[in-house]
FIBAPA-507852 format. One record per residue (C-alpha): residue number from 1; residue in three letters; x, y, z. Coordinates in steps of 0.02 Angstrom, whole numbers, plus 50000, padded with zeros to 5 digits. Layout:
% residues N
+-----+-----+-------+-------+-------+
!   k !   r !    xx !    yy !    zz !
+-----+-----+-------+-------+-------+
! NUM ! ALA !     X !     Y !     Z !
...
+-----+-----+-------+-------+-------+
% end
This chain:
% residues 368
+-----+-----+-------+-------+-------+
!   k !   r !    xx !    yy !    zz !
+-----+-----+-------+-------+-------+
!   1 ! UNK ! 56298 ! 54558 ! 55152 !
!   2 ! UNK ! 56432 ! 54485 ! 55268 !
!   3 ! UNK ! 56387 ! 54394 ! 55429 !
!   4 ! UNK ! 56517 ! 54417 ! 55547 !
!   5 ! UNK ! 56559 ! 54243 ! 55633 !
!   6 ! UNK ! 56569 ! 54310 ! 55797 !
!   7 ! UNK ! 56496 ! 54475 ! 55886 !
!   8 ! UNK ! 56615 ! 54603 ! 55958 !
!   9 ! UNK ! 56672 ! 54599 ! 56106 !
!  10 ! UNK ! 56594 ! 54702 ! 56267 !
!  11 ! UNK ! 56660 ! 54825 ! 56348 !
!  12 ! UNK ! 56579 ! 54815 ! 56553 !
!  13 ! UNK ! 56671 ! 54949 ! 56624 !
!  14 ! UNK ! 56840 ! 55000 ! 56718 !
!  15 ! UNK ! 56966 ! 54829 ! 56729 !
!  16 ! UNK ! 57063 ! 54895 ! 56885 !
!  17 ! UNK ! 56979 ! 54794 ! 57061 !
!  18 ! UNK ! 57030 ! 54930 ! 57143 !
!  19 ! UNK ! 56928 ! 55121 ! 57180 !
!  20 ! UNK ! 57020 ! 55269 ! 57176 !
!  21 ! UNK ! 57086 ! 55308 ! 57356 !
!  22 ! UNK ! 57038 ! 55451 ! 57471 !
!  23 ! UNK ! 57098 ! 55531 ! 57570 !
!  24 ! UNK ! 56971 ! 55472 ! 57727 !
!  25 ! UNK ! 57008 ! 55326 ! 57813 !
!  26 ! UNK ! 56911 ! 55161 ! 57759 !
!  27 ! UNK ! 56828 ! 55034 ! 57898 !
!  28 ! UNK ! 56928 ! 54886 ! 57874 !
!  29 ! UNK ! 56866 ! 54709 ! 57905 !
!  30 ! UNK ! 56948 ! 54551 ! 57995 !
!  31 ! UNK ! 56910 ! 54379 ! 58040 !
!  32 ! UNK ! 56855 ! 54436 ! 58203 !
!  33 ! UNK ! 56739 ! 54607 ! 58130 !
!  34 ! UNK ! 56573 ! 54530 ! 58146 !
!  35 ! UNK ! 56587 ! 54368 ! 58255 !
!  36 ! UNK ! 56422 ! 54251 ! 58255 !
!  37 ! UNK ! 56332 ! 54236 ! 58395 !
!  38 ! UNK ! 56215 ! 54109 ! 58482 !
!  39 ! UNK ! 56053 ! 54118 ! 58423 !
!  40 ! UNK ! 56119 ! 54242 ! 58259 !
!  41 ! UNK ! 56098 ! 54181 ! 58098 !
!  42 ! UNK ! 56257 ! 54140 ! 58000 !
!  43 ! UNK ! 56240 ! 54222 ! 57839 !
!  44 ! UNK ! 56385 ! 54180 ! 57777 !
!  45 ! UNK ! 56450 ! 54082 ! 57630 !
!  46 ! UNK ! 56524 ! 53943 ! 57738 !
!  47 ! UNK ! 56376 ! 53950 ! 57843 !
!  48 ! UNK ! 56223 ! 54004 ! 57723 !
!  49 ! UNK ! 56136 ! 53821 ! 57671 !
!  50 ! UNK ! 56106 ! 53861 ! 57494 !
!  51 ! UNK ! 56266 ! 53950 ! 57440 !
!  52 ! UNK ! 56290 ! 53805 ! 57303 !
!  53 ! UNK ! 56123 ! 53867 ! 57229 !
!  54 ! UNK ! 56190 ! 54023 ! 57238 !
!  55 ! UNK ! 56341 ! 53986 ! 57143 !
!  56 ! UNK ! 56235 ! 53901 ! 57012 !
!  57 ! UNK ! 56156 ! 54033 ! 56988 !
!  58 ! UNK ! 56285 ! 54149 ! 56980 !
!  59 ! UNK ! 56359 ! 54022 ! 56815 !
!  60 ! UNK ! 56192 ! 54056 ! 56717 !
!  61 ! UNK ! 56192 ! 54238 ! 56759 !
!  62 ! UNK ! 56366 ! 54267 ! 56688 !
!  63 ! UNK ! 56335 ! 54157 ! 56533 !
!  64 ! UNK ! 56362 ! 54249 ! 56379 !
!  65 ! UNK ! 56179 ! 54257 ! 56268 !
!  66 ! UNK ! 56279 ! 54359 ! 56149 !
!  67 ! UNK ! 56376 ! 54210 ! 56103 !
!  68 ! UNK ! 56334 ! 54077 ! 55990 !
!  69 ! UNK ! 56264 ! 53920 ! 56097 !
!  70 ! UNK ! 56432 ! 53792 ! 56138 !
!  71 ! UNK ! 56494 ! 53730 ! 56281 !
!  72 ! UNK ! 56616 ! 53775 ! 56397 !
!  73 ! UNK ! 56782 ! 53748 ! 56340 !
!  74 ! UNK ! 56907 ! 53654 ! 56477 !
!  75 ! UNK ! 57006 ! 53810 ! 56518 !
!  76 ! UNK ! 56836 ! 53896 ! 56557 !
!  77 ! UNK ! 56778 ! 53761 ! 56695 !
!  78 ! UNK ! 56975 ! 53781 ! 56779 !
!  79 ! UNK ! 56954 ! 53952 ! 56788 !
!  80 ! UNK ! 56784 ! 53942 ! 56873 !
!  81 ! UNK ! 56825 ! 53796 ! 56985 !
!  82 ! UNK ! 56980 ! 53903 ! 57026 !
!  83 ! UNK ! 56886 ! 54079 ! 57074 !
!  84 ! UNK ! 56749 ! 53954 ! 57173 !
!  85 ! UNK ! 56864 ! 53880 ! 57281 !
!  86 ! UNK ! 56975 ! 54047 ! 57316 !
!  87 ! UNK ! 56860 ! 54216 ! 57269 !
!  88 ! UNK ! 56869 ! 54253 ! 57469 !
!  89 ! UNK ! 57044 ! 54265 ! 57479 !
!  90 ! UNK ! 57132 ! 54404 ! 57414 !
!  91 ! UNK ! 57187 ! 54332 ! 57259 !
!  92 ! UNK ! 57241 ! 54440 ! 57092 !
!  93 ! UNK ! 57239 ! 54402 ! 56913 !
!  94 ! UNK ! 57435 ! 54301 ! 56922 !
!  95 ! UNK ! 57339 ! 54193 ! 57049 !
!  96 ! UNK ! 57193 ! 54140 ! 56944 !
!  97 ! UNK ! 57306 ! 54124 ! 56785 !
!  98 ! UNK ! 57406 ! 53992 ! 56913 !
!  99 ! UNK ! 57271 ! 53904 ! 56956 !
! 100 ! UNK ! 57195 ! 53880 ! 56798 !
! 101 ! UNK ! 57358 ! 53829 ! 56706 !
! 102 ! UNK ! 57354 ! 53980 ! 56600 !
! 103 ! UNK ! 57464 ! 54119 ! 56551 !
! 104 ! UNK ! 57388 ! 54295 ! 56595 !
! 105 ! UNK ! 57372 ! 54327 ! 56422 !
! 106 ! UNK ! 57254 ! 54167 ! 56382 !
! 107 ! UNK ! 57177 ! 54192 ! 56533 !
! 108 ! UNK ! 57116 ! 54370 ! 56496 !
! 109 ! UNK ! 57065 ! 54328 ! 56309 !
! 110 ! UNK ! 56974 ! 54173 ! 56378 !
! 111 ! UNK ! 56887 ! 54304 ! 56506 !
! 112 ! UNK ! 56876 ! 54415 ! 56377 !
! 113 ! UNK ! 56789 ! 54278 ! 56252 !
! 114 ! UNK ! 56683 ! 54174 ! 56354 !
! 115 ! UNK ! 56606 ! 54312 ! 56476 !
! 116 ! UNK ! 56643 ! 54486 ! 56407 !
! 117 ! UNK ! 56745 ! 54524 ! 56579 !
! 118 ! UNK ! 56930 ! 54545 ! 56624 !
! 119 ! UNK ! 56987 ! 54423 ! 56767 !
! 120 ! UNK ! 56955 ! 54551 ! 56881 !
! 121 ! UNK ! 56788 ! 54598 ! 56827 !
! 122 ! UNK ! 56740 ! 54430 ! 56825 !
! 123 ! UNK ! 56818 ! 54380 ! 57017 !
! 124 ! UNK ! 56712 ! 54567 ! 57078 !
! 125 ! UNK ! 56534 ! 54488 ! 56985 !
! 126 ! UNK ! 56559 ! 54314 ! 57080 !
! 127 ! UNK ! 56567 ! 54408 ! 57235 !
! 128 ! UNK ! 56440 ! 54536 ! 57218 !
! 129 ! UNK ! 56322 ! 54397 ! 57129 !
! 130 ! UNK ! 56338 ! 54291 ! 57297 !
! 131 ! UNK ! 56347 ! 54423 ! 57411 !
! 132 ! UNK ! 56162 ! 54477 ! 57349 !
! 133 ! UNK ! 56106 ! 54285 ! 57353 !
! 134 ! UNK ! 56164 ! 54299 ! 57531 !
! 135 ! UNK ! 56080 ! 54466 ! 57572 !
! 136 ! UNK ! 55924 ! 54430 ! 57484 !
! 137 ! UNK ! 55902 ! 54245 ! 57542 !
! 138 ! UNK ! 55915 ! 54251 ! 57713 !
! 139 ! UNK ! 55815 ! 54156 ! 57853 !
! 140 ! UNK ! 55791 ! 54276 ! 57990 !
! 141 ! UNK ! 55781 ! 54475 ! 57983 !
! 142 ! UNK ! 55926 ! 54584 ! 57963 !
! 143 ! UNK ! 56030 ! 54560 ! 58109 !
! 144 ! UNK ! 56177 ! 54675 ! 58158 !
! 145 ! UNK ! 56327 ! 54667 ! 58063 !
! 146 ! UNK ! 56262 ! 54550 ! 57944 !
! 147 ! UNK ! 56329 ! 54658 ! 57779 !
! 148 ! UNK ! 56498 ! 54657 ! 57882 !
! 149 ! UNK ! 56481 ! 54456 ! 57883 !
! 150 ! UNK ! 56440 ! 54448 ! 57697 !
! 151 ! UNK ! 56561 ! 54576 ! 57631 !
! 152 ! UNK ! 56698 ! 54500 ! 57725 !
! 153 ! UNK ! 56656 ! 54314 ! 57676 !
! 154 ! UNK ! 56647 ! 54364 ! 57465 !
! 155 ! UNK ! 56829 ! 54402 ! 57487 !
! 156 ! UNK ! 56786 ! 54603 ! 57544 !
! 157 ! UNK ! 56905 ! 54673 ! 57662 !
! 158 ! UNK ! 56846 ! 54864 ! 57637 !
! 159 ! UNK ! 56674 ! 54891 ! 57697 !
! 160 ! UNK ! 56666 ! 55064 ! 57580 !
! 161 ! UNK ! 56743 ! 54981 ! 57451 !
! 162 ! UNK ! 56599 ! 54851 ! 57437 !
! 163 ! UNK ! 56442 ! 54963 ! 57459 !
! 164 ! UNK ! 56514 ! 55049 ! 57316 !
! 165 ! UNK ! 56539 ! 54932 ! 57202 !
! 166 ! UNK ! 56369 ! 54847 ! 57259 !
! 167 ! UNK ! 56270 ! 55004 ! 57228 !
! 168 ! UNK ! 56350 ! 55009 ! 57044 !
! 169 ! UNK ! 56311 ! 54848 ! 57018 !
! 170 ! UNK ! 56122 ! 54821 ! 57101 !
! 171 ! UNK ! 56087 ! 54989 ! 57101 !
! 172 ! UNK ! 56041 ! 54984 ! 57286 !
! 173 ! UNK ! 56139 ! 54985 ! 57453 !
! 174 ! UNK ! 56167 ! 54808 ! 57540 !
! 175 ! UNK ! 56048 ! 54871 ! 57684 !
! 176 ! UNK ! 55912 ! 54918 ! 57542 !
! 177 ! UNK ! 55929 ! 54715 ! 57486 !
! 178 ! UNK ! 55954 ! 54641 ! 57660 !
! 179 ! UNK ! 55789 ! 54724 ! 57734 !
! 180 ! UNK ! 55690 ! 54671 ! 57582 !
! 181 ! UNK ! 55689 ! 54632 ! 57426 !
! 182 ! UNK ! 55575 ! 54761 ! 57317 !
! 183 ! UNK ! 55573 ! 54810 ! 57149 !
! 184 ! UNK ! 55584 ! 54993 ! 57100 !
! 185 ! UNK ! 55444 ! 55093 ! 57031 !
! 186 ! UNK ! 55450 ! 55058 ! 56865 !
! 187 ! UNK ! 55509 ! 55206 ! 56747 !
! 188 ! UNK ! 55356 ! 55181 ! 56615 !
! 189 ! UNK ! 55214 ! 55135 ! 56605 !
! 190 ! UNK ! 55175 ! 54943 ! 56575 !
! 191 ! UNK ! 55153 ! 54877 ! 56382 !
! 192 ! UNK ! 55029 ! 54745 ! 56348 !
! 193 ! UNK ! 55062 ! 54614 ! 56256 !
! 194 ! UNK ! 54928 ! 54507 ! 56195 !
! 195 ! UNK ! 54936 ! 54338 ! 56122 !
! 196 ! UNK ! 54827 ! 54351 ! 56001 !
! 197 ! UNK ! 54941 ! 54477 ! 55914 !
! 198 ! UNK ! 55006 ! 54306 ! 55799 !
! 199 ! UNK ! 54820 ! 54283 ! 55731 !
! 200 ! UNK ! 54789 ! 54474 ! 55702 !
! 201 ! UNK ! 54961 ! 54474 ! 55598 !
! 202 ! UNK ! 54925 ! 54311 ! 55511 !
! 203 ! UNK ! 54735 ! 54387 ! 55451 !
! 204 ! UNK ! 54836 ! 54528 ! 55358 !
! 205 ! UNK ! 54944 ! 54403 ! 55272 !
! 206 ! UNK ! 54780 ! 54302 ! 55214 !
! 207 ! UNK ! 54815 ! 54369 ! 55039 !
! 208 ! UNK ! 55008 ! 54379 ! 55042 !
! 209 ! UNK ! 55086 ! 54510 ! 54893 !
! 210 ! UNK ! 55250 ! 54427 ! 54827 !
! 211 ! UNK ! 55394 ! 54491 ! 54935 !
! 212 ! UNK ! 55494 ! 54641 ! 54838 !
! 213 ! UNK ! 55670 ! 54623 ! 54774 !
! 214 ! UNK ! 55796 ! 54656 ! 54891 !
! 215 ! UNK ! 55745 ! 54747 ! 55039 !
! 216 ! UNK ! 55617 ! 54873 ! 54947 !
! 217 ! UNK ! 55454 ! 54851 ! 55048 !
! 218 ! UNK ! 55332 ! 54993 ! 55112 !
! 219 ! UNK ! 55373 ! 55071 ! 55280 !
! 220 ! UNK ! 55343 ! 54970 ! 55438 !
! 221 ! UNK ! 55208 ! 55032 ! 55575 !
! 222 ! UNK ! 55339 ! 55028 ! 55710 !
! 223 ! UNK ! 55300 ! 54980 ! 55900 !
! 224 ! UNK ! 55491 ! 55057 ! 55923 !
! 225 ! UNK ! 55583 ! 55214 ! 55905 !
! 226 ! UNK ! 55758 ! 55108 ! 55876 !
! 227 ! UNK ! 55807 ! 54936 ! 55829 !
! 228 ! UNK ! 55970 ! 54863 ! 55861 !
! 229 ! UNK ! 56014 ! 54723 ! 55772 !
! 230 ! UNK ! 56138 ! 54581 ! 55759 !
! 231 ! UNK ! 56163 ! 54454 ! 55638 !
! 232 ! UNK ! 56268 ! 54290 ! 55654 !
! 233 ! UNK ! 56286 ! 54112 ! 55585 !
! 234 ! UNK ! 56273 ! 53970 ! 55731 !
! 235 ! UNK ! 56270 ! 53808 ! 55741 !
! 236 ! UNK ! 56127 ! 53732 ! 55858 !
! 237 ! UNK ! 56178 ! 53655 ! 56034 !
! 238 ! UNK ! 56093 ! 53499 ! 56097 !
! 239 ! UNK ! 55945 ! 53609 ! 56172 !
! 240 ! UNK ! 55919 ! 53716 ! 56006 !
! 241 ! UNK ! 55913 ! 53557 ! 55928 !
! 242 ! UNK ! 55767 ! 53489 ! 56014 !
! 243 ! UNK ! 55704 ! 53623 ! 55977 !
! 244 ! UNK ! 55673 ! 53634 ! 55822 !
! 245 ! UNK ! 55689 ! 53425 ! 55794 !
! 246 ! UNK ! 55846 ! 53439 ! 55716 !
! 247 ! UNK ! 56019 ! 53378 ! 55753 !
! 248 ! UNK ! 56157 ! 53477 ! 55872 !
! 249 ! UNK ! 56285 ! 53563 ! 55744 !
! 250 ! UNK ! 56148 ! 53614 ! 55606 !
! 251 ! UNK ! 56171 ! 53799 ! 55531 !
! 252 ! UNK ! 56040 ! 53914 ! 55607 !
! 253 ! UNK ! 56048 ! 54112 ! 55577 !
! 254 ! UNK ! 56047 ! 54177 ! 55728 !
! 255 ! UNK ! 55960 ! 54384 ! 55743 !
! 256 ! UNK ! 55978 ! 54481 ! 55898 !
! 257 ! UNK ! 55866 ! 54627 ! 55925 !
! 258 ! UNK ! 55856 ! 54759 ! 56043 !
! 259 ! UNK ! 55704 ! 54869 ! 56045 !
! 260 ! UNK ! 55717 ! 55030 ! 56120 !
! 261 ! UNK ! 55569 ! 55155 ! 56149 !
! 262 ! UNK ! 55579 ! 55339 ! 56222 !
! 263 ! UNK ! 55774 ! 55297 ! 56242 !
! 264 ! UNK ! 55762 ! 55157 ! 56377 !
! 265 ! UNK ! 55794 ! 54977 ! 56290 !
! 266 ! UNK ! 55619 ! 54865 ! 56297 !
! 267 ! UNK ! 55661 ! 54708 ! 56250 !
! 268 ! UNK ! 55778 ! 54597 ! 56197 !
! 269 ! UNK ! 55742 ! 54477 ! 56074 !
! 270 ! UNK ! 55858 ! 54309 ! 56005 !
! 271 ! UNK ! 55780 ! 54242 ! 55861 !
! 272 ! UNK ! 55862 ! 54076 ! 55784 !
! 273 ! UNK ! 55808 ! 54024 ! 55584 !
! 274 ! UNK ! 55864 ! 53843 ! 55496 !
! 275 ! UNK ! 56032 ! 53933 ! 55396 !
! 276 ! UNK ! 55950 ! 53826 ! 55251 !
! 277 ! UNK ! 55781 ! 53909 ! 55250 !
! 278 ! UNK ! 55857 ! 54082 ! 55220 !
! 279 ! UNK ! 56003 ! 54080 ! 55170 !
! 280 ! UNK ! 56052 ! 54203 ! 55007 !
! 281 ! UNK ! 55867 ! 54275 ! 55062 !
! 282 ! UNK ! 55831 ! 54454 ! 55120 !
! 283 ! UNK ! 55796 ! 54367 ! 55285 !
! 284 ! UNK ! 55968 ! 54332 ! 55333 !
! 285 ! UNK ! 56032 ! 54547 ! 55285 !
! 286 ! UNK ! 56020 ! 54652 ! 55437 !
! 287 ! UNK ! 55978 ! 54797 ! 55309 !
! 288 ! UNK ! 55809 ! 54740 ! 55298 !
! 289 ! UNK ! 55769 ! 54745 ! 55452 !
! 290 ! UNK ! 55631 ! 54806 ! 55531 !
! 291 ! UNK ! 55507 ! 54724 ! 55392 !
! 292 ! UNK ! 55298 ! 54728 ! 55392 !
! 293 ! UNK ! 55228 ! 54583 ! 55499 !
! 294 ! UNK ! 55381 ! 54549 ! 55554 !
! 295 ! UNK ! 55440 ! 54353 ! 55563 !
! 296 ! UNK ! 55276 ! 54308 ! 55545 !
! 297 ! UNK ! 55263 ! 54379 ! 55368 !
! 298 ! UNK ! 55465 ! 54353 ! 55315 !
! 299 ! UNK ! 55406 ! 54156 ! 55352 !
! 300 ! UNK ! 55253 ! 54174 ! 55232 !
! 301 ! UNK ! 55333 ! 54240 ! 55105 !
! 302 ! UNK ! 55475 ! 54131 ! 55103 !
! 303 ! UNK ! 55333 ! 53995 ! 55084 !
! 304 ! UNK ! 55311 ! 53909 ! 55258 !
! 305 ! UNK ! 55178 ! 54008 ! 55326 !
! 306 ! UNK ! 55172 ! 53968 ! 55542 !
! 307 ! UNK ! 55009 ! 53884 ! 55567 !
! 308 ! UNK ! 55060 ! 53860 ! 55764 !
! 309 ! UNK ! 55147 ! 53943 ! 55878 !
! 310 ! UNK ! 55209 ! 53891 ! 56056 !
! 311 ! UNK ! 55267 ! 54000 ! 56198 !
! 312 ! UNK ! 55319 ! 53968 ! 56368 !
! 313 ! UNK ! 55356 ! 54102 ! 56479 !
! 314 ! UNK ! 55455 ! 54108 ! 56639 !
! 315 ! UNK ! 55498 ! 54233 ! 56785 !
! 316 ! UNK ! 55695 ! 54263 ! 56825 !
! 317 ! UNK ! 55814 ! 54349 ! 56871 !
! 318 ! UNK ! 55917 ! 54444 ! 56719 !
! 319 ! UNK ! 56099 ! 54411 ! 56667 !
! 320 ! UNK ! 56231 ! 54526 ! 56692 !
! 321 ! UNK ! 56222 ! 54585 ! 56528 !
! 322 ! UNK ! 56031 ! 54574 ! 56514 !
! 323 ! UNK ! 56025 ! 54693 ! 56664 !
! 324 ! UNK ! 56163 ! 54818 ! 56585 !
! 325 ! UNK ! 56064 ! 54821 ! 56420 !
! 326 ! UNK ! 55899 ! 54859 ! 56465 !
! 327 ! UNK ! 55951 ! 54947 ! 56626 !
! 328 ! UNK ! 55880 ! 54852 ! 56773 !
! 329 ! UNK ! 55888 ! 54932 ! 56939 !
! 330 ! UNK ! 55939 ! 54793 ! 57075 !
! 331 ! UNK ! 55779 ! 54661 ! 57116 !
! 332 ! UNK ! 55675 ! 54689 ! 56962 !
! 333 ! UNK ! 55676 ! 54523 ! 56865 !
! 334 ! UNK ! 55639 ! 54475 ! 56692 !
! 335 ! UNK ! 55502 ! 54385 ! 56593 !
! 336 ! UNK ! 55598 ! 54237 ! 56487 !
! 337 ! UNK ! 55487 ! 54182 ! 56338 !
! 338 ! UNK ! 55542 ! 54056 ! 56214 !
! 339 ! UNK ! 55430 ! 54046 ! 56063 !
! 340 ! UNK ! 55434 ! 53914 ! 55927 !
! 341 ! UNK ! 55347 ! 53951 ! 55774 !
! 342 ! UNK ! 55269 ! 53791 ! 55648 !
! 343 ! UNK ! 55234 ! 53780 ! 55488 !
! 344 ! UNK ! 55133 ! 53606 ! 55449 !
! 345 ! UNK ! 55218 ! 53513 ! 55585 !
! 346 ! UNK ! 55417 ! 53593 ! 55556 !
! 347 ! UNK ! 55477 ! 53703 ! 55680 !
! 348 ! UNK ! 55530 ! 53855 ! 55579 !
! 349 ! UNK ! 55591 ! 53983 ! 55700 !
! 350 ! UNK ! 55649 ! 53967 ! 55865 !
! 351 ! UNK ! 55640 ! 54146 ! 55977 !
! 352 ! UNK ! 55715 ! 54198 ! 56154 !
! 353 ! UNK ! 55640 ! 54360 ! 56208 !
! 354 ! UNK ! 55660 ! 54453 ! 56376 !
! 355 ! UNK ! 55556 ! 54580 ! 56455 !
! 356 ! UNK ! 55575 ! 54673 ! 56618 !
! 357 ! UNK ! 55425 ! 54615 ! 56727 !
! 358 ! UNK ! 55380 ! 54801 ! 56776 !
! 359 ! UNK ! 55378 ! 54870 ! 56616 !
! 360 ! UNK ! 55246 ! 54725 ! 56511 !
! 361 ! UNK ! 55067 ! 54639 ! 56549 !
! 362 ! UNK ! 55059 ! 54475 ! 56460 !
! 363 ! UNK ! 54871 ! 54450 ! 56391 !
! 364 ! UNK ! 54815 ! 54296 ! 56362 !
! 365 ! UNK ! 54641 ! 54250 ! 56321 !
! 366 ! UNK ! 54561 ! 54076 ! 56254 !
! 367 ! UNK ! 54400 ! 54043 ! 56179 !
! 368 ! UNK ! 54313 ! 53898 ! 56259 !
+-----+-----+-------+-------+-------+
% end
């Protein structure tokens, strides 16, 4: 079995900023398009009051989960403090490599590495990503020529250009996101997922059989029609870590999985193991994957059953890649939940999963 160090590289579409032209003329914007009145609000980058929340916001969207956990390397934070301070002027990808001290050639592997993007793609996401905090966000209700204001201060100066380009991305119109801010129907019907699917699993391993050789094992019950899967060996960053109580920079296996079910992606689950604990095991081969009982069981018969497991669940928004993979229409956000399973005290496992929040029904009960 051969882990491969790092996972292949993302392809997110066209590189060229640029639509094809038509042959019908284009509104065009200018400084004095959609002029602010008394009384209007600004809505605006220079003039919206939380547009550095929206920029923070647009740095965890476009981190890479694909990746294994490090931080940003200097050429990274030159290029972003470079795209910050100039994505609404009409700069290109010579002007970025300029301002980050790079050669166009590091500068689109760096792109290429660290968010899956060309330079290009990368300047378009900042400026959708904050033109949709500034559409979505506002104070007041829509007021005339407010997508003008916003287009034109993301560094838009083709009014066409940018509804296209924010329907691809949000799958809405601006107008859609600027009068309110409303999920889509979902496309199936909700799944629910109950907590106390952990103590149903562990009451079928209460007599566990010796795990087979290799990956010989009877065929799984599955909840899925497909599983993707991913395998990679990480080393843990300061928050994995603390995680499991173990220091930054020791070897975890690192398993991505994406569950799909009547051809629509469900889930996405990141599931980090200590590299000692399964290392040279069938564990740590992708082959053997999906297994009965899933982690659950793989930890019991490696001989550190879970006797506790933690979860803490969250509501936000999904990553650009989160939203490509499971197919998000524009507004819907996602459930985060970050499980830790124990084993007498040890953190064993460590899991990230994500679930759209209009496709899932978390059920929790607790007996008093």
């Amino acid at each position: 079995m051969a882990l491969h160090p790092k996972p292949p590289a993302h392809r997110w579409g066209p590189s060229a900023e640029k639509a094809p032209q038509t042959r019908r003329p284009r509104p065009r914007l200018g400084p004095q398009a959609a002029p602010t009145t008394p009384g209007r609000e600004d809505v605006t980058v220079s003039g919206h009051a939380t547009h550095e929340h929206g920029r923070a916001a647009i740095r965890a969207a476009l981190r890479r989960p694909d990746l294994a956990p490090a931080p940003a390397p200097p050429t990274v934070d030159r290029i972003w403090a470079y795209i910050e301070a100039n994505f609404a002027a009409p700069i290109g990808v010579g002007d970025i490599a300029a301002g980050a001290g790079l050669g166009v050639r590091q500068l689109q592997i760096t792109c290429k590495a660290h968010f899956g993007l060309s330079p290009l793609q990368l300047l378009r996401e900042v400026r959708l990503q904050l033109a949709h905090h500034l559409l979505a966000h506002r104070k007041r209700a829509p007021s005339t020529g407010a997508i003008t204001q916003v287009a034109e201060s993301v560094g838009y100066t083709d009014l066409t250009r940018f509804g296209l380009h924010y329907r691809r991305r949000f799958g809405e119109p601006p107008s859609q996101t600027l009068r309110a801010l409303v999920p889509s129907p979902a496309r199936t019907a909700p799944r629910r997922v109950a907590m106390d699917r952990y103590r149903t699993a562990a009451g079928l391993l209460a007599a566990p059989v010796p795990p087979p050789n290799g990956c010989q094992s009877p065929a799984p019950e599955r909840e899925w029609d497909r599983l993707d899967t991913e395998f990679t060996q990480v080393r843990a960053d300061a928050e994995l870590g603390a995680l499991f109580e173990l220091p930054a920079g020791t070897e975890l296996l690192r398993r991505r999985f994406v569950s799909h079910t009547g051809g629509e992606a469900q889930q996405i689950a990141v599931s980090f193991l200590p590299w000692s604990l399964v290392s040279g095991t069938p564990v740590a081969d992708p082959a053997c994957e999906p297994r009965p009982g899933g982690t659950l069981a793989q930890l019991t018969h490696l001989g550190h059953p879970p006797t506790r497991v933690q979860e803490t669940v969250r509501s936000r928004m999904p990553t650009l890649l989160e939203a490509q993979t499971l197919r998000l229409p524009g507004g819907v956000p996602v459930l985060a939940v970050t499980r830790r399973m124990i084993s007498h005290g040890a953190a064993v496992e460590v899991c990230d999963r994500v679930l759209p929040a209009d496709r899932v029904v978390l059920d929790y009960s607790i007996d008093l």
